[in-house]
C-alpha positions in Angstrom: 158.0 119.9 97.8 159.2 123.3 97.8 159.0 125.0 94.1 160.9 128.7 95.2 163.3 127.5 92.1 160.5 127.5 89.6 159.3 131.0 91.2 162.6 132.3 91.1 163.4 131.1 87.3 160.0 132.3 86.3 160.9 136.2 88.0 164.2 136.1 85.9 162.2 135.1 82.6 160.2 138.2 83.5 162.9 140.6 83.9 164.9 139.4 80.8 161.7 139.4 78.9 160.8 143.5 80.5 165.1 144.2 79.6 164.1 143.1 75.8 161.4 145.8 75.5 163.3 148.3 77.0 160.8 148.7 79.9 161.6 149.5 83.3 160.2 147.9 86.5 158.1 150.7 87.0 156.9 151.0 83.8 155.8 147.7 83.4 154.4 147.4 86.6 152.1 150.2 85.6 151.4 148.9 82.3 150.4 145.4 84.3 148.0 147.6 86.8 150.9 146.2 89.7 152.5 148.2 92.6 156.5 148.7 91.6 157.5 147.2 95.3 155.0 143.8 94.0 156.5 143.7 91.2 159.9 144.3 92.4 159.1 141.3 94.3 157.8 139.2 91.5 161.4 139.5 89.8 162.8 138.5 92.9 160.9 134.8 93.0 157.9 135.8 94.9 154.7 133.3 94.3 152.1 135.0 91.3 149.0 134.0 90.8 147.8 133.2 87.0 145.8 136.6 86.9 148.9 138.4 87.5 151.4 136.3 85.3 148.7 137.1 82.7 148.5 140.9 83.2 151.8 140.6 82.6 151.9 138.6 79.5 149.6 141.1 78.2 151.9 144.0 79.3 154.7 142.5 77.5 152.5 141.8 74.7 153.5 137.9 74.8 151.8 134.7 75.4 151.2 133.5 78.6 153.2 130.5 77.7 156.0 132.5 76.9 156.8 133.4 80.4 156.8 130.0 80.7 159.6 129.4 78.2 162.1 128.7 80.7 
């Protein structure tokens, strides 16, 4: 089954979630200890693993459900 949808929708959640605080890509790829061209990525549907959907959360100071609030 291919899931790039759920990838893709979770990369938008991310970057409408990092447009609410006002953040930039770079700056919250720093804050989430990622490499801007990752994370650049990441908004663009590439595959995370839980570790880095958490750093994110964390960045974003959110639940880790609430990236999942799609």
């Amino acid at each position: 089954m291919n899931y790039n949808f759920l990838y893709q929708k979770l990369g938008k959640r991310i970057e409408e979630l990092r447009k609410e605080k006002g953040l930039t890509q770079e700056e919250l790829a720093e804050k989430a200890g990622l490499h801007r061209a990752y994370y650049w990525d990441i908004e663009n549907g590439r595959n995370i693993s839980i570790k880095t959907a958490y750093n994110l959360a964390r960045a974003l100071g959110i639940l880790l459900s609430d990236l999942f609030a799609f």
